[in-house]
C-alpha positions as a printed Julia matrix, in Angstrom:
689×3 Matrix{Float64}:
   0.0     0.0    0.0
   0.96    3.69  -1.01
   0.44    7.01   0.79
   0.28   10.41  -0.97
  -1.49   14.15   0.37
  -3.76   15.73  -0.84
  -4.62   19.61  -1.42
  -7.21   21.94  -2.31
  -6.87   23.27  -5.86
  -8.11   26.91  -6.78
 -11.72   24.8   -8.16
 -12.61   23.79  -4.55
 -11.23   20.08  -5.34
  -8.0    17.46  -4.32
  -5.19   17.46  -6.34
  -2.02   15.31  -4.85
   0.89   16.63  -3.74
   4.49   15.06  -3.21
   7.58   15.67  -0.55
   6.94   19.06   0.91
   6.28   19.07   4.45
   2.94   21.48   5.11
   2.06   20.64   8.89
   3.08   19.49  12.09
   2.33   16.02  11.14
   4.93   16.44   8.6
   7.2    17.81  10.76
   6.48   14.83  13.41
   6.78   12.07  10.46
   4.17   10.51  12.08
   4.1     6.83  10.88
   1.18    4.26  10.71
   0.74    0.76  10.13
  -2.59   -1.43  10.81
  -2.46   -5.28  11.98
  -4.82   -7.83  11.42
  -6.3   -10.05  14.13
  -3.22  -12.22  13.76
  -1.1    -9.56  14.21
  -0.16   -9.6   10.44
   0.97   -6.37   9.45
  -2.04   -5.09   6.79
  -1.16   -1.27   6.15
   2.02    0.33   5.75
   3.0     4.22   5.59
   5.59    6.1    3.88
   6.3     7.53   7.04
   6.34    4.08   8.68
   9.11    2.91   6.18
  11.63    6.67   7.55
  11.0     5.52  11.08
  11.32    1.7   11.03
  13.3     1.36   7.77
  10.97   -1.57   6.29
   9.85   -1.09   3.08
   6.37   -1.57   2.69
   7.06   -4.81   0.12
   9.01   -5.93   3.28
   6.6    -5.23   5.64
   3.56   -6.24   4.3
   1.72   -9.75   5.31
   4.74  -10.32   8.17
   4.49  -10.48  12.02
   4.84   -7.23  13.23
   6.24   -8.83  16.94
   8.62  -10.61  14.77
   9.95   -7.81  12.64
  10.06   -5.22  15.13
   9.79   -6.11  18.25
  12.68   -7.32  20.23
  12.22  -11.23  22.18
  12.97   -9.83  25.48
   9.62   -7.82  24.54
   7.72   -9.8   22.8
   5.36  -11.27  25.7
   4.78   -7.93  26.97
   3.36   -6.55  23.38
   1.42   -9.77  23.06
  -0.82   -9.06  25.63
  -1.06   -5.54  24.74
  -2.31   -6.2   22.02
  -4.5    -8.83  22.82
  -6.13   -6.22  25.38
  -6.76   -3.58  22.56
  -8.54   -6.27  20.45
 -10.66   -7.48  23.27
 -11.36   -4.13  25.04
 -11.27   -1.73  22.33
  -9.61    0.07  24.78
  -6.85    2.12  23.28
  -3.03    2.56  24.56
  -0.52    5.14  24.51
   2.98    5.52  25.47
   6.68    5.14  24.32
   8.23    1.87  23.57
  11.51    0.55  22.23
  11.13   -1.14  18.68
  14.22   -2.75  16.71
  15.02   -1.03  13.52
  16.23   -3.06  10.23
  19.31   -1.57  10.62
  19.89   -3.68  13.76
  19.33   -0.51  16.24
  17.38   -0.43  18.6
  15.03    3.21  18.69
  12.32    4.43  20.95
   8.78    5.56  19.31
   6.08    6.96  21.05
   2.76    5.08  20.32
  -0.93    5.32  19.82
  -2.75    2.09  19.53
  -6.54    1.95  18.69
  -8.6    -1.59  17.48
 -10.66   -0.92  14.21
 -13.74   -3.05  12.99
 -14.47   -3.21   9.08
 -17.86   -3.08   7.52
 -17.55   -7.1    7.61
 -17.07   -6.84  11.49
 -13.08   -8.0   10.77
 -11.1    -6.47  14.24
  -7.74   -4.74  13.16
  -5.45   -3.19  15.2
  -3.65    0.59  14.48
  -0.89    1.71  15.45
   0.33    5.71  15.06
   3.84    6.52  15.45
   6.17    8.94  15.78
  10.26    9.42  16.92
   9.92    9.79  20.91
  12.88   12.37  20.91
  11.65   14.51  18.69
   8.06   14.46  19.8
   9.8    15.75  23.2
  11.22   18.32  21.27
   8.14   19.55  19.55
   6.12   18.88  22.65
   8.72   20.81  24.34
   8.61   23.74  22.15
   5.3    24.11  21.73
   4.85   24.37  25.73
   7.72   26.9   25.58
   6.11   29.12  22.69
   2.56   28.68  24.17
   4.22   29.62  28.05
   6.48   32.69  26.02
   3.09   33.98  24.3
   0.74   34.02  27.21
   3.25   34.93  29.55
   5.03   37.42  27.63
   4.8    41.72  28.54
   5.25   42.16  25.1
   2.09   42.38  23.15
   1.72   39.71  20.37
  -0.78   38.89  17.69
  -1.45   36.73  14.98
  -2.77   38.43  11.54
  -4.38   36.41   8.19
  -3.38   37.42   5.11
  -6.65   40.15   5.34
  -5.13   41.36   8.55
  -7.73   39.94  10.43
  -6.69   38.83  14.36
  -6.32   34.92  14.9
  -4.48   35.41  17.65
  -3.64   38.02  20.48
  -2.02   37.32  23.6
  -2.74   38.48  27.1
  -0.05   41.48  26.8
  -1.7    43.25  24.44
  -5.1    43.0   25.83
  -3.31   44.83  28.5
  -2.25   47.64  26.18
  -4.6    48.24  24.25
  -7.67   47.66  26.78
  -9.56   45.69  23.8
 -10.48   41.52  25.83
  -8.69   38.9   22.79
 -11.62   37.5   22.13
 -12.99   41.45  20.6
 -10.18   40.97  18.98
 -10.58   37.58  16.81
 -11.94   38.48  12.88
 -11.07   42.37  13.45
  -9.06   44.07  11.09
  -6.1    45.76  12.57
  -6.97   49.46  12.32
  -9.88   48.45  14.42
  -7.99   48.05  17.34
  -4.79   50.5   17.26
  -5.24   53.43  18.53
  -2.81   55.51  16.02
  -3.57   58.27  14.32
  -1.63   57.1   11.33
  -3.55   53.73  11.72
  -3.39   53.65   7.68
   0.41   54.13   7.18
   1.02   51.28   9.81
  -1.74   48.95   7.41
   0.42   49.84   4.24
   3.25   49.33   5.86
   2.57   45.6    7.51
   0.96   44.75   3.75
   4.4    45.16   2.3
   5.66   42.96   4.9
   3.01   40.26   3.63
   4.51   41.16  -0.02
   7.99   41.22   0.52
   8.46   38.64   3.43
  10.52   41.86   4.81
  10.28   42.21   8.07
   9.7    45.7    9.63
  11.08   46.07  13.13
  10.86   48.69  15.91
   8.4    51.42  14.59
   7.61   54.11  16.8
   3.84   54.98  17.35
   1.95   57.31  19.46
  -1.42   56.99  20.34
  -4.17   57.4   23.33
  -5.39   53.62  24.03
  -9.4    53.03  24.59
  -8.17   51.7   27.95
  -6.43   55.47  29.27
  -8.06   58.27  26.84
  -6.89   60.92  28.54
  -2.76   60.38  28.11
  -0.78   59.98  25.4
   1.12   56.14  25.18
   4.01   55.05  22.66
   4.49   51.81  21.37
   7.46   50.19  19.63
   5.86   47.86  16.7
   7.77   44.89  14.88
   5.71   42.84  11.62
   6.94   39.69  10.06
   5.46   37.6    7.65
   4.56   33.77   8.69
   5.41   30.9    6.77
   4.46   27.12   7.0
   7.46   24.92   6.13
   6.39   24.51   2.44
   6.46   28.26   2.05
   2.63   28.77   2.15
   2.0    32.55   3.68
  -0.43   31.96   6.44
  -0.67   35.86   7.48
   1.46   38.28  10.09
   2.78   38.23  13.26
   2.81   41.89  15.16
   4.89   42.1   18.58
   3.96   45.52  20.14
   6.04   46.75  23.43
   4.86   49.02  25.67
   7.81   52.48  25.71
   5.25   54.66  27.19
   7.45   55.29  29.84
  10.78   55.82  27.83
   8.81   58.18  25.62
   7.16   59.7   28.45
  11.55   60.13  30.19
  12.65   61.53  26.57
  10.24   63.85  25.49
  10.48   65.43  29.28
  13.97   65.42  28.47
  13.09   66.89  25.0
  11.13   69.27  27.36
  13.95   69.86  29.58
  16.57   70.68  27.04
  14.08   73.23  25.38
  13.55   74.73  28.79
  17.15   75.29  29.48
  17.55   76.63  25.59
  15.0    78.78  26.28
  16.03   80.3   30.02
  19.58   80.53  27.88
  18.22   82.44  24.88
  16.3    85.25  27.45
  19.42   85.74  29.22
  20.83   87.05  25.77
  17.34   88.27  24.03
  15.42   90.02  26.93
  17.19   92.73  28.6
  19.37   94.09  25.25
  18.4    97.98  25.59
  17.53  100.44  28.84
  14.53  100.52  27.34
  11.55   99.5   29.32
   9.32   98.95  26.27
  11.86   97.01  24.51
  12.62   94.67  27.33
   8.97   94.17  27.64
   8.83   93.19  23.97
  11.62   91.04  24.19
  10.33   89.21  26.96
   6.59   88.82  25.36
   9.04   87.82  21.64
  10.67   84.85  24.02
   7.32   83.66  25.97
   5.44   82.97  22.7
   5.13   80.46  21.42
   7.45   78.24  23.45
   5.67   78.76  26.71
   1.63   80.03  25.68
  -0.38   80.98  22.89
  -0.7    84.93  24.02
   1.3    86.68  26.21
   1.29   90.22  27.67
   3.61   92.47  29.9
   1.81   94.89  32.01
   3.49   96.83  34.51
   1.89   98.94  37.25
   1.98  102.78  36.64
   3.33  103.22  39.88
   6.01  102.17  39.38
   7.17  103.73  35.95
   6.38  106.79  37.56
   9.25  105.55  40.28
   6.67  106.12  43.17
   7.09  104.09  46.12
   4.47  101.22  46.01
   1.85  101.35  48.89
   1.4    98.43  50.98
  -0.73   95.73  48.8
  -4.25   96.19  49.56
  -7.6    94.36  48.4
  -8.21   97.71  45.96
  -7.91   97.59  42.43
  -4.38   98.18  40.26
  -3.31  100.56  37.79
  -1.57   98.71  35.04
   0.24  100.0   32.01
   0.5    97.7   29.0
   3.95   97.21  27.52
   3.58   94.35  25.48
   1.59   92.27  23.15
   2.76   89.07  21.59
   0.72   85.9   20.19
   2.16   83.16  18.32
  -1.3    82.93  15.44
  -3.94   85.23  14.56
  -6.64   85.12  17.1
  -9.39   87.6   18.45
  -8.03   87.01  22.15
  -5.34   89.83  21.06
  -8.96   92.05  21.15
  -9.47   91.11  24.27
  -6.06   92.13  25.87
  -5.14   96.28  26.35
  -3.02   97.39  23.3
   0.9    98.34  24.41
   0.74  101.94  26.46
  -3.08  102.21  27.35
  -3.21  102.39  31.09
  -5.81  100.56  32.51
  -7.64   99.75  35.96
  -8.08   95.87  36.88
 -10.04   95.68  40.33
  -8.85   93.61  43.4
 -10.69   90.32  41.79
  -8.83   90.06  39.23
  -6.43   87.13  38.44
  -3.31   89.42  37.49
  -4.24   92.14  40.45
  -3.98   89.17  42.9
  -0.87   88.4   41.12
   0.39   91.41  41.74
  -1.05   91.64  45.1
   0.66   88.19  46.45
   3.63   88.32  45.06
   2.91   84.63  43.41
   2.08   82.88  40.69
  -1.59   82.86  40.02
  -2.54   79.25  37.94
  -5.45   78.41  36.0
  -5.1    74.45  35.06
  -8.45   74.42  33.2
 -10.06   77.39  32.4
 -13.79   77.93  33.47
 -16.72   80.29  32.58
 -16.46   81.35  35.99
 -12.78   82.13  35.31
 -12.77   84.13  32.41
 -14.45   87.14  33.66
 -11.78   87.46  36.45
  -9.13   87.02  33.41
 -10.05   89.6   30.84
 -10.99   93.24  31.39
 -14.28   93.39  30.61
 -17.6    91.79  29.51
 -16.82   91.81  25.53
 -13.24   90.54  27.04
 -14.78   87.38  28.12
 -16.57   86.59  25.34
 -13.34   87.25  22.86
 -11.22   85.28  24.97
 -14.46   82.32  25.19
 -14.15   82.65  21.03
 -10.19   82.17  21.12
 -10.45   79.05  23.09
  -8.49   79.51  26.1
  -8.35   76.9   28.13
  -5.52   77.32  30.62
  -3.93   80.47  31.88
  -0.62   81.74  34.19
   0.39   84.92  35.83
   3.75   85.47  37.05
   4.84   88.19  38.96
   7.71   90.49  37.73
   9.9    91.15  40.84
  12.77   92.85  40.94
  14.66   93.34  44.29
  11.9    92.81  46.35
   9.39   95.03  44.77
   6.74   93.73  42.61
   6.92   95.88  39.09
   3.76   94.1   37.5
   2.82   90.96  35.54
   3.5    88.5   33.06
   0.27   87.0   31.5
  -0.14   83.86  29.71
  -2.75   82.16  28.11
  -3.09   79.09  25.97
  -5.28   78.71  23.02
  -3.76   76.36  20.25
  -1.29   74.32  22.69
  -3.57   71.58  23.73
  -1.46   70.99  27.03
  -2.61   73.13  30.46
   0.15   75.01  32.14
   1.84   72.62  34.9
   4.53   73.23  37.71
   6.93   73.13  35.31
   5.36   76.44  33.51
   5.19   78.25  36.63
   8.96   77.5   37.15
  10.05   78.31  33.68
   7.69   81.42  33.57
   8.88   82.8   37.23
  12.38   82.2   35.88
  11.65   84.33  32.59
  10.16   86.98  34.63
  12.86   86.99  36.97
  15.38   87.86  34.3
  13.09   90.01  33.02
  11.54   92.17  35.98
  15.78   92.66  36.81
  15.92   94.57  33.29
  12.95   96.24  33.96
  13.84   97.88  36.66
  17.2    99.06  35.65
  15.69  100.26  32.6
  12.73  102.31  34.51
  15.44  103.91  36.72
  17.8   104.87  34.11
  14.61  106.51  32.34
  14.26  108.3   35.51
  17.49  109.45  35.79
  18.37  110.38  31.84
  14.32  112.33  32.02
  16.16  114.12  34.79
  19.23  114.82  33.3
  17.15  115.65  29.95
  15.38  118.21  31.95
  17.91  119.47  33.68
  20.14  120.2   30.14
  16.97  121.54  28.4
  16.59  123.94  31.53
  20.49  125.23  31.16
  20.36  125.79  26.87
  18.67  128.97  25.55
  14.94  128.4   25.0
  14.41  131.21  22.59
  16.73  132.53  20.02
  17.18  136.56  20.31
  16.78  138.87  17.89
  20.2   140.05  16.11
  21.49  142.06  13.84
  22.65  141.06  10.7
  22.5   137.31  11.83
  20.04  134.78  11.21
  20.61  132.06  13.42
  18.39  128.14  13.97
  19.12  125.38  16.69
  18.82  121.82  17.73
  19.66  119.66  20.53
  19.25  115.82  20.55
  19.8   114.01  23.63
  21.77  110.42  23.06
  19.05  107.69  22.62
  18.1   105.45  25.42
  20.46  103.19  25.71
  22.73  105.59  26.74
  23.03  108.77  29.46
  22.44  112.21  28.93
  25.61  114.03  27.72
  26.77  117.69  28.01
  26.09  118.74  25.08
  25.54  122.79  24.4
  24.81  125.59  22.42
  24.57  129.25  23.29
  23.53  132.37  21.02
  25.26  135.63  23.1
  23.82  139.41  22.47
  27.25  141.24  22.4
  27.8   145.06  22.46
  27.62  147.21  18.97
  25.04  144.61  17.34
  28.18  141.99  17.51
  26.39  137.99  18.43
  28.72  135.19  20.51
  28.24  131.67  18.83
  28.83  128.84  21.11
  28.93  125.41  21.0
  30.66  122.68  23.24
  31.08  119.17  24.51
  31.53  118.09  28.17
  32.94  114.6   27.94
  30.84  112.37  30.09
  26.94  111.78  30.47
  24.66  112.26  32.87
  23.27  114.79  35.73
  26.59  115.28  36.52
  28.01  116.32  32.95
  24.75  118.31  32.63
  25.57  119.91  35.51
  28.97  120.91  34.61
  27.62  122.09  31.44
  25.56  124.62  33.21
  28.53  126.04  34.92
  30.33  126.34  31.9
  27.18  128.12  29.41
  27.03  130.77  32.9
  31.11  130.78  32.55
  31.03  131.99  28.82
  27.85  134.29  29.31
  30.26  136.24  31.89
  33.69  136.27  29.97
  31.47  136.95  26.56
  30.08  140.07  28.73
  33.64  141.55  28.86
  34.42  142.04  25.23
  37.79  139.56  25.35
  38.83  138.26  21.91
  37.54  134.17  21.37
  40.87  132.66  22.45
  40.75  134.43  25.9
  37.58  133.67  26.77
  39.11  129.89  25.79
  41.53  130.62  28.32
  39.66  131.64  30.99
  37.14  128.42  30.55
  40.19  126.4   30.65
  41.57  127.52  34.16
  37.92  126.99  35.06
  37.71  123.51  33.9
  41.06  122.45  35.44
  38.9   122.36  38.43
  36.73  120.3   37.55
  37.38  116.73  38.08
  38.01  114.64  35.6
  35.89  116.38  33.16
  37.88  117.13  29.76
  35.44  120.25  26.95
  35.65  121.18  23.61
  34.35  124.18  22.12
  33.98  126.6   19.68
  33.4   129.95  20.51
  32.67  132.46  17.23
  32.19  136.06  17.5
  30.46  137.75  14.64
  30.4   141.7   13.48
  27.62  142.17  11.37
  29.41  145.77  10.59
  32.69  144.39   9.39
  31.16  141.34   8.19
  34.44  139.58   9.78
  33.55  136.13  12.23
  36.75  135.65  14.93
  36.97  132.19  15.68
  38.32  130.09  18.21
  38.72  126.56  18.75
  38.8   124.27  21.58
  39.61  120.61  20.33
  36.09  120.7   18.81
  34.98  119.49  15.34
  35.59  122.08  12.46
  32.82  124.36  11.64
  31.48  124.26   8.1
  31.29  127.3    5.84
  28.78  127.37   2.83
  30.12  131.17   0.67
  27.24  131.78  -1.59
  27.41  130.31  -4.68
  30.54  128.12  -3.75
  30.99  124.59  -2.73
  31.0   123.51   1.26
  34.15  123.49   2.59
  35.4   123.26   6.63
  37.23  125.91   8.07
  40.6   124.67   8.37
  41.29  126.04  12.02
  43.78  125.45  14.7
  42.31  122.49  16.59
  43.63  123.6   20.01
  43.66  121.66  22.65
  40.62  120.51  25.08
  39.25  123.01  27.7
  40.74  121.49  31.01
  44.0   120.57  29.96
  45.88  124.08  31.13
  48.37  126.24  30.25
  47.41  125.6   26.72
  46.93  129.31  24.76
  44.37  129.62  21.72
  44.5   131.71  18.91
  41.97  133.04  16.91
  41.08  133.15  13.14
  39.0   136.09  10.99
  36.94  134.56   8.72
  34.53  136.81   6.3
  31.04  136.29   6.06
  29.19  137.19   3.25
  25.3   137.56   2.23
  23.64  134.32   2.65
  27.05  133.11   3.65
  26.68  129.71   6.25
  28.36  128.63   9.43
  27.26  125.17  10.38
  28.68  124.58  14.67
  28.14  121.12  15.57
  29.1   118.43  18.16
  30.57  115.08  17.5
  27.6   113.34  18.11
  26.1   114.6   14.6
  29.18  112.47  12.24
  30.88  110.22  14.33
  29.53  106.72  14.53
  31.6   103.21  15.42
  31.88  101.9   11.62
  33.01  104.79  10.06
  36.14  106.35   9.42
  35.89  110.55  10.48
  36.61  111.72   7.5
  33.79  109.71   4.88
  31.26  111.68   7.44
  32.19  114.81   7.38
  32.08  114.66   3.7
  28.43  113.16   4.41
  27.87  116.93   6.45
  29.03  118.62   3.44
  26.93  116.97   1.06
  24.18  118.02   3.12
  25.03  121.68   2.61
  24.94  121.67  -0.84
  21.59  123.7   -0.89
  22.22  126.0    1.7
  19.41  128.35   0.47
  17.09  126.43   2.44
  15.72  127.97   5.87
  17.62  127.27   8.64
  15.47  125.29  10.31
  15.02  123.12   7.47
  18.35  122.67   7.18
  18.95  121.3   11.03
  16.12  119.12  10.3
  18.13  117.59   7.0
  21.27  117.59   9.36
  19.57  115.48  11.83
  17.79  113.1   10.57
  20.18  112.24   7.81
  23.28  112.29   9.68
  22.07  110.52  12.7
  21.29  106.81  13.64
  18.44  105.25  15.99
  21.01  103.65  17.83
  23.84  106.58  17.84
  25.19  106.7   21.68
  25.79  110.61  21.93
  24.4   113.79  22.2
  23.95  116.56  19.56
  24.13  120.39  19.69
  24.03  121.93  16.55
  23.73  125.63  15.93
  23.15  127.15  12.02
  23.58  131.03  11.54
  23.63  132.77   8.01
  24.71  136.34   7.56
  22.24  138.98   6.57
């Protein structure tokens, strides 16, 4: 007798098939022979022939006892199988056979009785290599102990990516009991967003027979909603041992928490980047408006969705705070910064409008505490203590914001305002974390803040003070036309000394003065004063320029560590003849009618304050319409440019000189001068009559 398999063909029917192992049977060669009631060996695998080594034309019609079973044995299997015959009862277990070779060999056996249509008793026996049924027994307990005990998630897919199989793991993870899972497709099940590129992907696996291993995925499981998971996914294609694609296999392990330790890494890194980035971006000007910007620039969007800077008025106005009270605030806005278009911008007060928030609201308590002031989840009941008004509330329900922060800005123990933060498009509520990072902002912040309010306070004062000493009207003269301008330094720097003076003299004559005290602030204001009152005296007594020069030098030698220039120009409308004198101060420039600029090339003398340095004096005619241009160095020097390209700028600016005079301080200015230049100007035009 013969033995072939048999398999389905693509019409629904048998077709046979030869040699390639398709099951576990296969794998097992699991022989079988069938004995008659003699115990005459009637049936005869294939298999039976690998195990035993009989062929079955060898076989066939013999004693089975006497081909195969040992003598010291042969009582023992006689009654065996005597019992199966009469009892029907069937036996199991492993027992030592002789081979052809000679060997002896250990099979495990199954042996049933059998009755024919005729009522003839056979006996059949099922066998199979005891070692290596161990072995696959073995392995089968190991892979079924592996799966079910496993922490990693595992399932087993059909070729439609339908579940056979999931283990208890992954009901764990994804919440779902195995057996919802069984005849589900995949996307089903996984709670990804890009549910569809993990599909394609695990379908090329199935293609290919590539696997695809450790794929990162995050996702919010049925069985937690409310957090965020991540799960590392491998795919492989299964195979039976004849190459026949039975489906997928999908192991999924649980790296919520690794995702959860790197991105508050991630988080941390930004954090510091961030705290790093203020400490260079927030505080780069004496500017309180600036700094304000700067700090609202660096909040958003890293750390909210809409951020302002409000500080209280009080405090720009350098008054000393009262004690804090239940009462409401006055705050001034300083800054206004959101990271998308949204209405809740509406809803905030634009940069510089001053306006009152009463003691119930969130950023007055702020203020009022000294503390951080956290909204986790934002509530009707919270907006209205949030925004300013009634349509504030309803902008800032339209915007969507959901969570909201205000930090104090302290500096040195006084509380200067608030930082405000809201969150619209970031999905996440403000946590400890954004308190920390916020208070550490406005920390930085509030420190720059206050230097820059004082400095205002001090350069307004100095401002004043210098406006106070210079001339506030021009006089009339005689045969002299005559425009000013003075330009204190801009904010990032002090108040210099800076002057100009425009003298009545005896006999229609008119003193021109301008000079530079070198330093800034109240105190080279100051000194200025002194000086203006100095020349005003000497200009009184009719001395020629370089005496009055003189005498302001002995003056300044006792003044500490002060060093002047100056020009100082005395003009006779009668003669028509300007004496000049020159203190180490810029060259004037002359403009004759009808001829190109030029400066007057004059003895450049040394500073006032040096000593027992003499200075001469030079006549210089003044025509009709003829222009003297005085000027400090604040109007054409600058840090990237070489003296002499600027004063060549001045003169280019003089080309018209027909223009009024106060036109013509207006070109000087703002052509000549920078946003950012660091120095004061004084600049004095006269044109003879």
């Amino acid at each position: 007798m013969t033995a072939e398999s048999t398999q389905s063909d693509s019409a629904g029917g048998l077709e046979p098939t030869r040699s390639r192992p398709t099951g576990l049977l296969d794998v097992l060669n699991v022989g079988a022979l069938v004995l008659d009631a003699d115990g005459r060996i009637v049936f005869w695998t294939p298999q039976a022939e690998e195990l035993i080594g009989y062929s079955a034309e060898e076989a066939l019609g013999k004693y089975a006892a006497r081909l195969i079973i040992h003598p010291e044995h042969m009582q023992s299997v006689t009654e065996l199988f005597a019992d199966v015959l009469e009892t029907g009862r069937s036996w199991a277990g492993a027992f030592p056979i002789r081979h052809k070779d000679g060997s002896t060999r250990l099979m495990e056996f199954r042996n049933m009785r059998l009755l024919d249509d005729l009522g003839d008793v056979y006996a059949l026996g099922i066998a199979a290599d005891h070692t290596l049924l161990q072995r696959v027994e073995t392995d089968l307990a190991l892979c079924e102990q592996l799966i079910s005990q496993s922490p990693i998630g595992l399932a087993l897919m059909d070729p439609d990516l339908r579940y056979l199989m999931v283990n208890p793991a992954l009901e764990r993870i994804d919440g779902i009991p195995a057996e919802d899972h069984v005849g589900r497709h995949l996307r089903e099940t996984l709670p990804f967003p890009d549910v569809d590129t993990v599909e394609s992907a695990l379908r090329q696996v199935l293609t290919t027979g590539t696997p695809l291993l450790d794929q990162y995925h995050v996702g919010r499981p049925p069985a937690d909603p409310d957090h965020e998971h991540a799960w590392s996914l491998s795919f492989y294609r299964l195979e039976d041992p004849g190459g026949r694609i039975l489906g997928a296999a999908a192991s999924v392990v649980d790296v919520t928490e690794r995702h959860r330790a790197a991105a508050e890494a991630d988080r941390a890194r930004r954090r510091l980047a961030l705290v790093a980035s203020a400490s260079t971006r927030v505080g780069t000007t004496l500017e309180v408006e600036q700094t304000a910007r700067e700090l609202a620039d660096i909040a958003a969007p890293e750390l909210a969705d809409v951020v302002a800077v409000d500080v209280l008025d009080s405090v720009l106005a350098c008054r000393r705070k009262r004690r804090p009270d239940n009462g409401p605030e006055f705050f001034r806005a300083l800054a206004l910064k959101a990271s998308h278009p949204t209405v809740a911008l509406r809803a905030a007060d634009p940069p510089g409008d001053l306006a009152t928030y009463e003691g119930d609201r969130l950023v007055t308590l702020c203020v009022h505490t000294g503390r951080p002031v956290l909204v986790r989840h934002v509530g009707e009941h919270d907006l209205p203590r949030i925004a300013r008004d009634a349509e504030g509330t309803a902008l800032l329900a339209q915007a969507g914001v959901h969570s909201y922060l205000a930090v104090p800005l302290i500096a040195h123990g006084e509380v200067l305002g608030a930082l405000d933060l809201k969150r619209t498009r970031n999905p996440l509520p403000f946590d400890e974390d954004d308190v920390v990072l916020a208070g550490e902002l406005a920390t930085r912040a509030a420190v720059a803040i206050d230097n820059a309010r004082w400095f205002q306070s001090v350069r307004n004062t100095a401002v004043t003070l210098q406006r106070s000493l210079l001339p506030q009207h021009p006089p009339r003269l005689t045969g002299l036309e005559v425009a000013s301008r003075y330009q204190p330094a801009q904010a990032t720097s002090e108040v210099g000394g800076d002057w100009y003076d425009v003298i009545p003299l005896a006999d229609d004559r008119t003193a021109l003065v301008v000079g530079d005290v070198m330093g800034n602030g109240i105190d080279a204001a100051a000194t200025m004063g002194r000086l203006r009152t100095a020349t005003c005296a000497y200009a009184d007594l009719d001395l020629d320029p370089g005496d009055v020069l003189q005498h302001l030098d002995k003056i300044t030698c006792d003044l500490e560590h002060y060093i002047v220039t100056c020009i100082y120009a005395v003009y006779d409308p009668h003669s028509r003849q300007c004496r000049i004198a020159n203190a180490g101060h810029m060259p004037p420039a002359l403009v004759r009618s009808g001829a190109a600029p030029e400066l007057l090339d004059l003895p450049p003398g040394a500073p006032l304050g040096v000593g027992g340095i003499s200075f001469g004096t030079t006549t210089v005619e003044l025509g009709p319409d003829d222009l003297l241009v005085l000027y400090t160095d604040g109007l054409v020097e600058t840090r990237l440019h070489p003296i002499d390209d600027r004063l060549n700028v001045l003169l280019s600016f003089l080309d018209e000189a027909d223009r009024p005079l106060e036109e013509i301080c207006d070109l000087l200015l703002y052509g000549l001068r920078n946003s950012d230049d660091h120095d004061d100007v004084a600049l004095l035009v006269a044109r003879a009559k």
